[in-house]
PDB file of N, CA, C and O in Angstrom:
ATOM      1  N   UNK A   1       2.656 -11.574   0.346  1.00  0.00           N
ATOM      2  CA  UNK A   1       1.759 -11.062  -0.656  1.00  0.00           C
ATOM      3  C   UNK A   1       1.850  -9.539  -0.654  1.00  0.00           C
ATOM      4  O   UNK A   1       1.867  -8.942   0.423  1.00  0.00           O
ATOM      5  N   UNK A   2       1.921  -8.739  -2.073  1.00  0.00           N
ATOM      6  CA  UNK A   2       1.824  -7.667  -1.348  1.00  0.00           C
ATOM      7  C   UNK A   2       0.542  -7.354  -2.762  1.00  0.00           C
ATOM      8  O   UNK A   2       0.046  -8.261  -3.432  1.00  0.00           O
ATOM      9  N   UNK A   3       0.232  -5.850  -2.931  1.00  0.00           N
ATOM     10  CA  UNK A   3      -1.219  -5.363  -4.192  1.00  0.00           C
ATOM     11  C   UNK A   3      -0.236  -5.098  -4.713  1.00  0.00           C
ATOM     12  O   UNK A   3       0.943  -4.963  -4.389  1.00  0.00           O
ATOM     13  N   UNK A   4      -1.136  -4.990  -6.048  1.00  0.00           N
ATOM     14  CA  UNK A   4      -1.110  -4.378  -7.298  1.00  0.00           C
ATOM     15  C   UNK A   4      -2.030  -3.124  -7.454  1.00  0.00           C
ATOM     16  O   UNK A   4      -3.259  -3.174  -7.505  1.00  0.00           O
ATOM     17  N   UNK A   5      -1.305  -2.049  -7.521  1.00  0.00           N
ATOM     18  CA  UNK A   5      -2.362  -0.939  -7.469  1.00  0.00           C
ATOM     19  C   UNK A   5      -2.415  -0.727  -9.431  1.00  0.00           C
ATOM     20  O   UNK A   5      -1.849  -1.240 -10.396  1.00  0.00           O
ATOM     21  N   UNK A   6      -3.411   0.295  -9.197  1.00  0.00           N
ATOM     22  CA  UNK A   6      -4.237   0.898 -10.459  1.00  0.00           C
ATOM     23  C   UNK A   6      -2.806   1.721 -11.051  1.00  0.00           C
ATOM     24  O   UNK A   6      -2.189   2.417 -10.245  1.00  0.00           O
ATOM     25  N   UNK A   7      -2.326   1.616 -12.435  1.00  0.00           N
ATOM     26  CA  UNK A   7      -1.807   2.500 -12.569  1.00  0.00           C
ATOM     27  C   UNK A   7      -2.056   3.837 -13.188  1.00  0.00           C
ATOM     28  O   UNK A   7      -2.637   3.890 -14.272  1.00  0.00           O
ATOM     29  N   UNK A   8      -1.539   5.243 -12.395  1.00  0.00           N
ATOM     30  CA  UNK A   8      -2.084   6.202 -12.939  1.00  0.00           C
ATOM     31  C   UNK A   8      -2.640   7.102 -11.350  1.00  0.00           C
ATOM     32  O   UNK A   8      -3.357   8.097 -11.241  1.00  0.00           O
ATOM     33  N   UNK A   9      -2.196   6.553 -10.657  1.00  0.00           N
ATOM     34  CA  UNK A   9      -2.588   6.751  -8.583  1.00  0.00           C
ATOM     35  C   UNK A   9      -1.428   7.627  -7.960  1.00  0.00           C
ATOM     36  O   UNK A   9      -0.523   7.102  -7.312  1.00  0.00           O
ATOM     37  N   UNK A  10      -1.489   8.791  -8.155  1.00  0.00           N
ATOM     38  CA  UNK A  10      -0.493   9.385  -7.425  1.00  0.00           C
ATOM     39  C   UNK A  10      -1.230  10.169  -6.137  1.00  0.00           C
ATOM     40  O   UNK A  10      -2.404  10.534  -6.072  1.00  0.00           O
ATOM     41  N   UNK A  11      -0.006  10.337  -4.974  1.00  0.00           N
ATOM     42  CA  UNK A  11      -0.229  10.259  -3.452  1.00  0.00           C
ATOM     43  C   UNK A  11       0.332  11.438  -3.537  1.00  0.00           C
ATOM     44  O   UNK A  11       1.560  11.444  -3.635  1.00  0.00           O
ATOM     45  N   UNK A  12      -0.426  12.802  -3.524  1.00  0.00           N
ATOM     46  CA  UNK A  12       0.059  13.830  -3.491  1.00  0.00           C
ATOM     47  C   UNK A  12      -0.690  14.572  -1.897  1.00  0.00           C
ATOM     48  O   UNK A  12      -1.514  14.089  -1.121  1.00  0.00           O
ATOM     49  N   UNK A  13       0.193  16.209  -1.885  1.00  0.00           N
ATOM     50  CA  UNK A  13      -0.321  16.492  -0.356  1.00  0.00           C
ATOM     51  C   UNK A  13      -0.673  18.118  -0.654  1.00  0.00           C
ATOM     52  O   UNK A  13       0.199  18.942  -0.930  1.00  0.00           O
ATOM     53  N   UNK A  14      -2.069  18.414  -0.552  1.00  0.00           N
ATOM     54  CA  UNK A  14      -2.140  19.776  -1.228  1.00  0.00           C
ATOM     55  C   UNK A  14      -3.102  20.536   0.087  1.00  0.00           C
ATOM     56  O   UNK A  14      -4.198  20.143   0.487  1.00  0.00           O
ATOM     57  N   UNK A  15      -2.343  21.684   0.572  1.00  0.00           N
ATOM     58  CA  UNK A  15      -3.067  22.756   2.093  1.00  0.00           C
ATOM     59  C   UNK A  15      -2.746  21.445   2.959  1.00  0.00           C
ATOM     60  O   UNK A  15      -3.666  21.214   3.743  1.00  0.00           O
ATOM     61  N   UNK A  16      -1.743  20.569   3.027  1.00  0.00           N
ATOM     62  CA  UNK A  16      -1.643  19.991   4.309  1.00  0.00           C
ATOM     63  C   UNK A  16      -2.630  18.496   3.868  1.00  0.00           C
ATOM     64  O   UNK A  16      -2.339  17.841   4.869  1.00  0.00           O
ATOM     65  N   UNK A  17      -3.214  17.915   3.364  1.00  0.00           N
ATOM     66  CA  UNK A  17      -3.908  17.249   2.917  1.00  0.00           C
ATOM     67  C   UNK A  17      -4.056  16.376   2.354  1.00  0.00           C
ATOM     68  O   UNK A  17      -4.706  16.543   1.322  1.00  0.00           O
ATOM     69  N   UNK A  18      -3.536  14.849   2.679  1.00  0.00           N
ATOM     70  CA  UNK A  18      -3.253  14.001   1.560  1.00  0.00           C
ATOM     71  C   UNK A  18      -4.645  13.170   0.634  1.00  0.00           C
ATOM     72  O   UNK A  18      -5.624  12.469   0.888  1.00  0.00           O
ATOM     73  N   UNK A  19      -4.057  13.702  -0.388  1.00  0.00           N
ATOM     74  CA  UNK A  19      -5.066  13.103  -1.593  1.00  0.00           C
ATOM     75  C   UNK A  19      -4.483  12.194  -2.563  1.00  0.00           C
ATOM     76  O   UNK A  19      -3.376  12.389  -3.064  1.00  0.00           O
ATOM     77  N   UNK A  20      -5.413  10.952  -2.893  1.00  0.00           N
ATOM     78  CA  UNK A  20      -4.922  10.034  -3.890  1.00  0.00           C
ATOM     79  C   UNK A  20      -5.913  10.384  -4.891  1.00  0.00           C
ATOM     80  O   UNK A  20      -7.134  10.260  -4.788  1.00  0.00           O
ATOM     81  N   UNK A  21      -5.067  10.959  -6.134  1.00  0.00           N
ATOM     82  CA  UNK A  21      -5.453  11.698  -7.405  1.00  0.00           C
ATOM     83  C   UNK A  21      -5.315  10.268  -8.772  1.00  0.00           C
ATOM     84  O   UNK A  21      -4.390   9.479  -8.969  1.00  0.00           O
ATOM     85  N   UNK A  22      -6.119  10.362  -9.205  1.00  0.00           N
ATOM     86  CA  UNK A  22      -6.292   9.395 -10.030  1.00  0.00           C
ATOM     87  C   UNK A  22      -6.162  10.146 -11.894  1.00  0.00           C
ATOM     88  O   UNK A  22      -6.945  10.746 -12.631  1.00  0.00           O
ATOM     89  N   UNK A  23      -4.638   9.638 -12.008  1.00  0.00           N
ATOM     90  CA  UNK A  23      -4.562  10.600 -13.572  1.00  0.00           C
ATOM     91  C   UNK A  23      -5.434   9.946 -14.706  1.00  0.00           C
ATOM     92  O   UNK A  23      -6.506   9.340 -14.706  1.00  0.00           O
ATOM     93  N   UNK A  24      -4.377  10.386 -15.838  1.00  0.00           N
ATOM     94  CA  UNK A  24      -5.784  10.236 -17.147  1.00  0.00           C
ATOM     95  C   UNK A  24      -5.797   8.445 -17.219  1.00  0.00           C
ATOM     96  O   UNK A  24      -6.879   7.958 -17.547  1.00  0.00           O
ATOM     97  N   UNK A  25      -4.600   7.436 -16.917  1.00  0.00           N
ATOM     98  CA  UNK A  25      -4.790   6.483 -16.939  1.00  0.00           C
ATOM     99  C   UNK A  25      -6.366   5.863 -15.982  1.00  0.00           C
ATOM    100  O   UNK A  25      -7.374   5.253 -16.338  1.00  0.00           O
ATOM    101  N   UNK A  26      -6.099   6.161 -15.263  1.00  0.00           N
ATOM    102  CA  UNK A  26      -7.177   5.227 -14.400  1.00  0.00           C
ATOM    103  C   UNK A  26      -8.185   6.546 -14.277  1.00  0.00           C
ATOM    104  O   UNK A  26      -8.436   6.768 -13.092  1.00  0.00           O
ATOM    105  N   UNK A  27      -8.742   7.353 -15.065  1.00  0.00           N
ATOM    106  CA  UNK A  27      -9.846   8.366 -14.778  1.00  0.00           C
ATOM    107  C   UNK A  27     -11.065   7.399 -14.868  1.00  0.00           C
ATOM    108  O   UNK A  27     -11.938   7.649 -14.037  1.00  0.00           O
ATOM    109  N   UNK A  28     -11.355   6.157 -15.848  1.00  0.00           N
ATOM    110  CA  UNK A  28     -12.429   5.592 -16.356  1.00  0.00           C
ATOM    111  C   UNK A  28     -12.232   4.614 -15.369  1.00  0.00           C
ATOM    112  O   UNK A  28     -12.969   3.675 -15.671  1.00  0.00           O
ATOM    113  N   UNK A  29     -11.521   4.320 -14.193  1.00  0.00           N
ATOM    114  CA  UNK A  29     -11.773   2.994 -13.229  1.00  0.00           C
ATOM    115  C   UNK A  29     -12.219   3.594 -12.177  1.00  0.00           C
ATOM    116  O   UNK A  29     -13.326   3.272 -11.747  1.00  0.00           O
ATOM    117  N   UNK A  30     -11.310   4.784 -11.416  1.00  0.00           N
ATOM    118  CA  UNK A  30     -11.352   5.447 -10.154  1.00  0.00           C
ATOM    119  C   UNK A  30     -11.739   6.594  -9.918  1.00  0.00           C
ATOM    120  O   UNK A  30     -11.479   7.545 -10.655  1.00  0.00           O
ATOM    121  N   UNK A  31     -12.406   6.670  -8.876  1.00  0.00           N
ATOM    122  CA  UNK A  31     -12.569   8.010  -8.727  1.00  0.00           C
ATOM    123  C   UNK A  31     -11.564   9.432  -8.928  1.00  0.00           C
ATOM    124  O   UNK A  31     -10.355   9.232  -8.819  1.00  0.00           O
ATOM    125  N   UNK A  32     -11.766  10.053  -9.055  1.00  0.00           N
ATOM    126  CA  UNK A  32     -10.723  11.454  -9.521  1.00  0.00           C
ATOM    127  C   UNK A  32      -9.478  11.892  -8.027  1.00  0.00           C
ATOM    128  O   UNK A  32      -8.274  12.150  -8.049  1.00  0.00           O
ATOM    129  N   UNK A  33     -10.267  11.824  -7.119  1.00  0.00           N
ATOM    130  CA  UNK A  33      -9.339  12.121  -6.218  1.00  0.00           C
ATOM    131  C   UNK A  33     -10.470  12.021  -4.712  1.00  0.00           C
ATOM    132  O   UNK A  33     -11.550  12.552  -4.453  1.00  0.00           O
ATOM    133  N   UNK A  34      -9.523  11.016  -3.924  1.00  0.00           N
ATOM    134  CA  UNK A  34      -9.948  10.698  -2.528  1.00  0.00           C
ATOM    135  C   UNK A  34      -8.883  10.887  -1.352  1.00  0.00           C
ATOM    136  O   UNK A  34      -7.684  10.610  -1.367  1.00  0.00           O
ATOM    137  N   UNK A  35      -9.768  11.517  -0.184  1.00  0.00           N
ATOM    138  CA  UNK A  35      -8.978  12.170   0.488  1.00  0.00           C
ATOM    139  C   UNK A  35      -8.720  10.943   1.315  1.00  0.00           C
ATOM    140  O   UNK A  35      -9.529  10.018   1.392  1.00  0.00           O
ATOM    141  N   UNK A  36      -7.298  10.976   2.070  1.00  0.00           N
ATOM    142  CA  UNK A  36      -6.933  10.197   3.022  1.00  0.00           C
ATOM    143  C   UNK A  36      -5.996  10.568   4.290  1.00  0.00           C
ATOM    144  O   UNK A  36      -4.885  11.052   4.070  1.00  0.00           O
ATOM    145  N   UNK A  37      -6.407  10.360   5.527  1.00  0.00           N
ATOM    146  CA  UNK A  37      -6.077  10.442   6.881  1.00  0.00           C
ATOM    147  C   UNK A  37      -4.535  10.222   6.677  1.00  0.00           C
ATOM    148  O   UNK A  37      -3.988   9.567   5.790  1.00  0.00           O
ATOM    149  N   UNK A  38      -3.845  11.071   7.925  1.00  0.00           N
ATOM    150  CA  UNK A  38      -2.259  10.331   7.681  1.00  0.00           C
ATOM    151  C   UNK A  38      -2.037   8.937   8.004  1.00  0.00           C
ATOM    152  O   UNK A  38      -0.932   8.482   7.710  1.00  0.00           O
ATOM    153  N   UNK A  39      -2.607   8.425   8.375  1.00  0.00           N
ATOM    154  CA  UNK A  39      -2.673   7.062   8.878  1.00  0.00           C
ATOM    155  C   UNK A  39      -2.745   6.118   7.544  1.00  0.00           C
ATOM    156  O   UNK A  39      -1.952   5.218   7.266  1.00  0.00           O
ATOM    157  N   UNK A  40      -4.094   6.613   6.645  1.00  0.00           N
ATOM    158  CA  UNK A  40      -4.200   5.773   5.356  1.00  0.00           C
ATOM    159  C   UNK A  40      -2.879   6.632   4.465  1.00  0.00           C
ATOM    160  O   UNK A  40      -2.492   5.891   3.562  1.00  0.00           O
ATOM    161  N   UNK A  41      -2.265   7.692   4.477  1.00  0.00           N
ATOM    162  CA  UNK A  41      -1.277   7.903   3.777  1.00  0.00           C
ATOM    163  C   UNK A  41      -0.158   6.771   3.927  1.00  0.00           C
ATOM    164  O   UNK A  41       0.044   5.949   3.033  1.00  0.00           O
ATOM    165  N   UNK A  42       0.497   6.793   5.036  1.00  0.00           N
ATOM    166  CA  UNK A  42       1.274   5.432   5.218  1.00  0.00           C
ATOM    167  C   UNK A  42       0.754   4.567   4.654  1.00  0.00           C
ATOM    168  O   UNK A  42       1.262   4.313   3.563  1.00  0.00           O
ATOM    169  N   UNK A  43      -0.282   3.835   5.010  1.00  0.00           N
ATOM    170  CA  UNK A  43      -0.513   2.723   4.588  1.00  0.00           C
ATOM    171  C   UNK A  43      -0.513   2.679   3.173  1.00  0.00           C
ATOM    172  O   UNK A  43       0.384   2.030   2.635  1.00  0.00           O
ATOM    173  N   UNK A  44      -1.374   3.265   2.461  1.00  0.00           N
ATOM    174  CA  UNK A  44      -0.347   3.961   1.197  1.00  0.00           C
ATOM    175  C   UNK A  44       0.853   3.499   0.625  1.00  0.00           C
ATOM    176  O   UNK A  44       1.101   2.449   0.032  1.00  0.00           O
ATOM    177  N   UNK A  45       1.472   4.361   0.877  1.00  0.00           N
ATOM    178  CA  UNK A  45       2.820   4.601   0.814  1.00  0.00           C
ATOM    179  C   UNK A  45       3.714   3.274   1.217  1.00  0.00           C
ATOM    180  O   UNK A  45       4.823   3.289   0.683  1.00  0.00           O
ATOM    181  N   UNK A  46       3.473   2.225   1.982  1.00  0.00           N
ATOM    182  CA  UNK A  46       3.858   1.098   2.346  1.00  0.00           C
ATOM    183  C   UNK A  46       3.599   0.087   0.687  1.00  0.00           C
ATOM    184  O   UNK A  46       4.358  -0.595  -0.001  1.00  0.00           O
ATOM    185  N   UNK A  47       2.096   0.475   0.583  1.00  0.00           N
ATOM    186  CA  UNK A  47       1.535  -0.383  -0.538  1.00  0.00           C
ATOM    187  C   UNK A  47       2.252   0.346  -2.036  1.00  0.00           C
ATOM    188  O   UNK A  47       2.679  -0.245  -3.028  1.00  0.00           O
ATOM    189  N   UNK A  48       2.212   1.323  -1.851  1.00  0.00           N
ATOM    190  CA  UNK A  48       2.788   1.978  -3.415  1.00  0.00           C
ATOM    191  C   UNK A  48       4.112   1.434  -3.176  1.00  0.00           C
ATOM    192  O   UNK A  48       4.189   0.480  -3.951  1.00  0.00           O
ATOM    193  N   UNK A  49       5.320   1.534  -2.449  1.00  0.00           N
ATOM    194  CA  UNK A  49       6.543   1.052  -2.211  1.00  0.00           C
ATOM    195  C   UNK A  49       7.136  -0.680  -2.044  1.00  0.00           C
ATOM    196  O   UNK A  49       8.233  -1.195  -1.826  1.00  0.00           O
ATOM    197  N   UNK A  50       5.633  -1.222  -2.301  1.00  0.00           N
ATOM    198  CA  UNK A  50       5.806  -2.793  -2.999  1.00  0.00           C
ATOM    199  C   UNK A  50       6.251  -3.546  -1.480  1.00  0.00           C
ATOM    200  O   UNK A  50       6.691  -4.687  -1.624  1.00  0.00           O
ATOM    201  N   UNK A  51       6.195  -3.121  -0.292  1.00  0.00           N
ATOM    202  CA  UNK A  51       5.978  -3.557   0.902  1.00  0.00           C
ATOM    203  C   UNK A  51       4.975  -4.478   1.336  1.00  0.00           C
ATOM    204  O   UNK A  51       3.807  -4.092   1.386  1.00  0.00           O
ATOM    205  N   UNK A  52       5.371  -5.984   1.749  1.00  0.00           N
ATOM    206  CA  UNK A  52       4.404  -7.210   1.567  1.00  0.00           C
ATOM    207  C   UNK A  52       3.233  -6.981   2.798  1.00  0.00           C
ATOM    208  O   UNK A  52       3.377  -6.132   3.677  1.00  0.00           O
ATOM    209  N   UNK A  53       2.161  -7.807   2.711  1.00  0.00           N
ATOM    210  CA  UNK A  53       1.047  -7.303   3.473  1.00  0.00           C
ATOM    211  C   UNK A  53       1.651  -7.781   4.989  1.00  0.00           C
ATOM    212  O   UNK A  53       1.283  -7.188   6.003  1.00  0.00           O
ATOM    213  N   UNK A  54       2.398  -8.656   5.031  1.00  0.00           N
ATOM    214  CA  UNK A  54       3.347  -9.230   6.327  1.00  0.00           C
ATOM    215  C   UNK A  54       3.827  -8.663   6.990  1.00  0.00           C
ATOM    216  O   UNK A  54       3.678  -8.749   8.209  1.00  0.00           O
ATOM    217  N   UNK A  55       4.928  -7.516   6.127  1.00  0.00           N
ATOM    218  CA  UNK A  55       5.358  -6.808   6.904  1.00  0.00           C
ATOM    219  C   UNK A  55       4.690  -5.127   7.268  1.00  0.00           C
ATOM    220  O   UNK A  55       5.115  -4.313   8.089  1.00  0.00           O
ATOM    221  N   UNK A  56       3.731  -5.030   6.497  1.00  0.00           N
ATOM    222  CA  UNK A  56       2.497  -3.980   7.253  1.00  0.00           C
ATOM    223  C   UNK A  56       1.994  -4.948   8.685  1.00  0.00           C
ATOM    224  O   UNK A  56       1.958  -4.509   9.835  1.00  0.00           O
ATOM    225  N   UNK A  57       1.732  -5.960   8.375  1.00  0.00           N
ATOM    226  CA  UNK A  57       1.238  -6.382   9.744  1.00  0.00           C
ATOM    227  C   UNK A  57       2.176  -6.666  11.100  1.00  0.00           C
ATOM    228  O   UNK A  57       1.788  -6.880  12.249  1.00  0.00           O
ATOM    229  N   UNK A  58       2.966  -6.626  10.799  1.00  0.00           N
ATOM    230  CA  UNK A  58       4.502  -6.445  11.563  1.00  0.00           C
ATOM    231  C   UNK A  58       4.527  -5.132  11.954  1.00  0.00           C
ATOM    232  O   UNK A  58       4.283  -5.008  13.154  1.00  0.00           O
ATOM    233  N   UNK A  59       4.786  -3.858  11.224  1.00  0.00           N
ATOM    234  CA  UNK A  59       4.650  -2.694  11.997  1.00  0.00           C
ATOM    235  C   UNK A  59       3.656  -2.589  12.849  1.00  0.00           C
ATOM    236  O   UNK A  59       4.009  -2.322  13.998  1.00  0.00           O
ATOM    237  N   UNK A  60       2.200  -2.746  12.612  1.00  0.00           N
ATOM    238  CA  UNK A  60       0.807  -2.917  13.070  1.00  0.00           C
ATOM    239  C   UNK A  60       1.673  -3.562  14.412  1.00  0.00           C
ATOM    240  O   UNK A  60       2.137  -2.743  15.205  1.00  0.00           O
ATOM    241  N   UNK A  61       1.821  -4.568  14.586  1.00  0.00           N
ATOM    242  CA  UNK A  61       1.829  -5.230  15.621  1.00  0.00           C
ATOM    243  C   UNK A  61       2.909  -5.234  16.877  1.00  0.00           C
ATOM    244  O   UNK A  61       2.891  -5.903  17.911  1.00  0.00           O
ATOM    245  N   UNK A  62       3.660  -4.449  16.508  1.00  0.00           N
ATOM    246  CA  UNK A  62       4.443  -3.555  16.954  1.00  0.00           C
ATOM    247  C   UNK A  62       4.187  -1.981  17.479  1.00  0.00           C
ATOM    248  O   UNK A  62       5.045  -1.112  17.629  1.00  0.00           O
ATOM    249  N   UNK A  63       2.686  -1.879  17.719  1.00  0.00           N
ATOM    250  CA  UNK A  63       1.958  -0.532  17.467  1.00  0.00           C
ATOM    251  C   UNK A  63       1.420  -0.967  19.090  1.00  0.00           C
ATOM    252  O   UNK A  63       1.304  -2.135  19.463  1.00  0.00           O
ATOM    253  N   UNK A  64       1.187   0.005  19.773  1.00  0.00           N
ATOM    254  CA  UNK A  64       0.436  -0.178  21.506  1.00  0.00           C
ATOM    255  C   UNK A  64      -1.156  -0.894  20.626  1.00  0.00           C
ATOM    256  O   UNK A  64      -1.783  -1.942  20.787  1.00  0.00           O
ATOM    257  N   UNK A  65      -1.344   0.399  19.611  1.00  0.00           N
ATOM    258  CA  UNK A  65      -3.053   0.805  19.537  1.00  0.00           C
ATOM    259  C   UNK A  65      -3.032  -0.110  18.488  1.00  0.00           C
ATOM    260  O   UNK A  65      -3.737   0.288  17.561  1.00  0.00           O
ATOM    261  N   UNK A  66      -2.320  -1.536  18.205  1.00  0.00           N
ATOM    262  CA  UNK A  66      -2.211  -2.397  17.319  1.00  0.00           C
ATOM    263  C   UNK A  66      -3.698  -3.158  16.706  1.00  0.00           C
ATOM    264  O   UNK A  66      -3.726  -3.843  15.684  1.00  0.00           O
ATOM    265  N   UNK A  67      -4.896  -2.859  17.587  1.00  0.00           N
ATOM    266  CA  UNK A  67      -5.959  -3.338  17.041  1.00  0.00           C
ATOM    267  C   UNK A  67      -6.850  -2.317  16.267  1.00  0.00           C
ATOM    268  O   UNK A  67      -7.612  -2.562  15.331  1.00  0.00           O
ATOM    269  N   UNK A  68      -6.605  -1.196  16.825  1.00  0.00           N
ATOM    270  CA  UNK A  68      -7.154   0.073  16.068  1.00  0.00           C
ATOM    271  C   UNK A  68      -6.603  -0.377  14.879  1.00  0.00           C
ATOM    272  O   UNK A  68      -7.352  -0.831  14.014  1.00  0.00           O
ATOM    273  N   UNK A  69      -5.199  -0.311  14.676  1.00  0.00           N
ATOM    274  CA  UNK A  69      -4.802   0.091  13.371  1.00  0.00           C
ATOM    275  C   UNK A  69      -4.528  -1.336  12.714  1.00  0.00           C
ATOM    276  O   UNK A  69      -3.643  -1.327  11.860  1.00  0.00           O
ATOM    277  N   UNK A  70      -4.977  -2.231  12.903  1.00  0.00           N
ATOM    278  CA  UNK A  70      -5.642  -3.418  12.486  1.00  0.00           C
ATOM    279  C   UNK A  70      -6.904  -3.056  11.481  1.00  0.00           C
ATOM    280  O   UNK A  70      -7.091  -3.393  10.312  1.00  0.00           O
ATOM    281  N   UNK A  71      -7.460  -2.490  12.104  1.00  0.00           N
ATOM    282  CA  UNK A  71      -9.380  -2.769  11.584  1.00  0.00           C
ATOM    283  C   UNK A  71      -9.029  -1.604  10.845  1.00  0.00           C
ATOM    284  O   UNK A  71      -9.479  -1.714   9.704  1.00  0.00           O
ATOM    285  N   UNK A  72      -8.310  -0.352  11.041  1.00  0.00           N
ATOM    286  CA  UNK A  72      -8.084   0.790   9.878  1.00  0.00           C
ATOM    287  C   UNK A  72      -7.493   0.128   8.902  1.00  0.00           C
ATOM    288  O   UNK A  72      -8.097   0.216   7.834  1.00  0.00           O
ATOM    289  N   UNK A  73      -6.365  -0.610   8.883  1.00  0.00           N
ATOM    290  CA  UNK A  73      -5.432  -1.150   7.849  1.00  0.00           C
ATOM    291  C   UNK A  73      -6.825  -2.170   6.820  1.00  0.00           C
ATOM    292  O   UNK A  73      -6.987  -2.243   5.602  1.00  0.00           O
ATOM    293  N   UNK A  74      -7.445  -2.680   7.732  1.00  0.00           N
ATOM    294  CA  UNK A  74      -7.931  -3.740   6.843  1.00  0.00           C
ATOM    295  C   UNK A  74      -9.400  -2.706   5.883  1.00  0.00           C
ATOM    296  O   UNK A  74      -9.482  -2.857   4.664  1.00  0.00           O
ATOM    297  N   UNK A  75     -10.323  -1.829   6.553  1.00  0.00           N
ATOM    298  CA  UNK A  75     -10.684  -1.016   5.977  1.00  0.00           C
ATOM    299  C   UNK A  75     -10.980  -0.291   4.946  1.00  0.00           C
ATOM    300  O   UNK A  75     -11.970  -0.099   4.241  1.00  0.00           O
ATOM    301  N   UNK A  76      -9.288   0.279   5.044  1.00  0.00           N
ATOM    302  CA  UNK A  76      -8.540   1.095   4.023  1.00  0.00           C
ATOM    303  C   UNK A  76      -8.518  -0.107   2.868  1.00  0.00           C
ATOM    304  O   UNK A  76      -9.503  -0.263   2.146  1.00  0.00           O
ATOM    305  N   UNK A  77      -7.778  -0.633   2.786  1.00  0.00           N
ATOM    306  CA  UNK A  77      -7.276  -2.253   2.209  1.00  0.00           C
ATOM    307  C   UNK A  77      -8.772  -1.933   1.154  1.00  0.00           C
ATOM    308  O   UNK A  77      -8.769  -1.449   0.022  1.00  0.00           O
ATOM    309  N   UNK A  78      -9.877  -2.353   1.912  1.00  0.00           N
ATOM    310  CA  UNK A  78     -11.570  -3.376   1.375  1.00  0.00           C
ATOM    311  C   UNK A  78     -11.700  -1.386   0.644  1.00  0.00           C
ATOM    312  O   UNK A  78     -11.813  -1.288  -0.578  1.00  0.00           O
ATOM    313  N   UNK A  79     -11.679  -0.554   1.174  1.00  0.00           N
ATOM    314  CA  UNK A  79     -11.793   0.915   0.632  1.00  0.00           C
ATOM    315  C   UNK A  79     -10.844   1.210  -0.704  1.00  0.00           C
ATOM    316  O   UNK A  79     -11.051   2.174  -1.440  1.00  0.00           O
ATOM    317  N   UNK A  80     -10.097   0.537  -0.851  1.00  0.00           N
ATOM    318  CA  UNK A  80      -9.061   0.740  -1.986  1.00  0.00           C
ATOM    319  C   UNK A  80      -9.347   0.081  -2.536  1.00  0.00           C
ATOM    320  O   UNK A  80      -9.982   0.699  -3.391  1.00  0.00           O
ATOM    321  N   UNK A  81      -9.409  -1.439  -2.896  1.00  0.00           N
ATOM    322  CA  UNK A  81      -9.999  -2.302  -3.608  1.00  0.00           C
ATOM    323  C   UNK A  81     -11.824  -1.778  -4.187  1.00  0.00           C
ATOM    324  O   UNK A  81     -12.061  -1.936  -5.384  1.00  0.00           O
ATOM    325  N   UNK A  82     -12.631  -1.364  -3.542  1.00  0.00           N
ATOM    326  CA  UNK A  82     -14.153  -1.129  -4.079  1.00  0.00           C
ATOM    327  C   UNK A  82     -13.773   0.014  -4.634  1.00  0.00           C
ATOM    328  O   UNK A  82     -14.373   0.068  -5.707  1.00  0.00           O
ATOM    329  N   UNK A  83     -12.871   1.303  -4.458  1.00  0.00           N
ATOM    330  CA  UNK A  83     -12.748   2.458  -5.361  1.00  0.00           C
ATOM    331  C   UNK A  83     -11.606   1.856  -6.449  1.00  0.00           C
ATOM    332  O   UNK A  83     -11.114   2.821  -7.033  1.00  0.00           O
ATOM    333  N   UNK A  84     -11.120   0.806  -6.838  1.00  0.00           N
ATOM    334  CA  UNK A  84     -10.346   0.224  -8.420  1.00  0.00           C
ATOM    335  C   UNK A  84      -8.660   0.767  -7.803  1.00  0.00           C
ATOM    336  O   UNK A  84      -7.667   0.338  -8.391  1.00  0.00           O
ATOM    337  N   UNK A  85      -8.531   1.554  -6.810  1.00  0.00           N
ATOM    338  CA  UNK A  85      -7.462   2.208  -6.351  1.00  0.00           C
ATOM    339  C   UNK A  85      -6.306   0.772  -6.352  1.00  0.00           C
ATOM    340  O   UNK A  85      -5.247   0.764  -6.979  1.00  0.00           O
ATOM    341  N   UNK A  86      -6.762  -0.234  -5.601  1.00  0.00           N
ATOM    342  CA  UNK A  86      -5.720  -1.611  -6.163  1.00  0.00           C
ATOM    343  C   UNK A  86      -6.690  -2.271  -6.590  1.00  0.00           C
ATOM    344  O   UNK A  86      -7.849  -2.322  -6.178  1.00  0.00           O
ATOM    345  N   UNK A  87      -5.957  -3.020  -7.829  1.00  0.00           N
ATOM    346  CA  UNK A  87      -6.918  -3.805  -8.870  1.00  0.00           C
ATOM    347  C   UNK A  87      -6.420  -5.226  -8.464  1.00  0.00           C
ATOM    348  O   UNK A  87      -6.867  -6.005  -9.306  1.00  0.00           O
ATOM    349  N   UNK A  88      -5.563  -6.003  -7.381  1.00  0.00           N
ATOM    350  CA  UNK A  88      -5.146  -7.295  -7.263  1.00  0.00           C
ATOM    351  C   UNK A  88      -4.101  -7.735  -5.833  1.00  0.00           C
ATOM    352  O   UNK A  88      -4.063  -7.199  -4.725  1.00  0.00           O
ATOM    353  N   UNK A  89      -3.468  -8.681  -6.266  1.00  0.00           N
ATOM    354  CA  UNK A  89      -2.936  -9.259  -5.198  1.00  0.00           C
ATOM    355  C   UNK A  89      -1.853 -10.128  -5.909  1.00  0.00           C
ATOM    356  O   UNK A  89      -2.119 -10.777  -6.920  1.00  0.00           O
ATOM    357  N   UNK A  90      -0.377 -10.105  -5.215  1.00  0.00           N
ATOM    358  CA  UNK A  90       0.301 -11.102  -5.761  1.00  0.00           C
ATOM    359  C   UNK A  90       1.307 -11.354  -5.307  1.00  0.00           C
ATOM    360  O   UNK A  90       2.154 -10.463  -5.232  1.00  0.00           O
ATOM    361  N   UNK A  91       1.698 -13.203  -4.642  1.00  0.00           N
ATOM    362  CA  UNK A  91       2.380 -13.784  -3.920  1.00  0.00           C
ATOM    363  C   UNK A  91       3.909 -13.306  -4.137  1.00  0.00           C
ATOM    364  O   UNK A  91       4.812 -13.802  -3.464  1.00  0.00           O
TER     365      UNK A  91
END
C-alpha cells in the first residue's frame, strides 16, 4: 500500500528548515505551510517518491531505535492525513 498525497505539497528547505508548503492547489484543503523534523522529512520524501508503506516499515525495522521511529512514522502518517497533506491510500 502506499498514500496518495494532496496535490499541490511541495517539500521545500528554507534557513536549514524543512517545510511542507501547500501551493494554490491545495490552499482551500491544507494548511499553508507546516514545519517538519528531519526525520518527518524522510518520511516524506519516502511517501512523495511512491515508496509502499512495507517498505518504510522495512527501513524502520532495520533501525536500532526501530520503535521510536515506529510511533514517529505512525504519528506523522495520522498528522498528515488530519492536516488533508495525504488525502488516501492505495493497494
Amino acid at each position: 500500500m502506499h498514500f496518495i498525497i494532496h496535490k499541490g505539497i511541495v517539500l521545500t528547505k528554507v534557513s536549514d528548515v524543512n517545510l511542507l508548503v501547500a501551493t494554490r492547489e491545495a490552499w482551500d484543503d491544507c494548511p499553508y505551510v507546516i514545519f517538519l523534523s528531519p526525520i518527518e522529512a524522510t518520511f516524506w520524501r519516502f511517501i512523495e517518491n511512491g515508496v509502499e508503506q512495507e517498505e518504510i516499515y522495512k527501513e524502520i525495522e532495520s533501525n536500532q531505535k526501530k520503535d521510536v521511529l515506529k510511533s514517529l512514522y505512525n504519528l506523522f502518517i495520522k498528522k498528515m492525513k488530519e492536516n488533508g497533506y495525504i488525502i488516501g491510500e492505495e493497494d
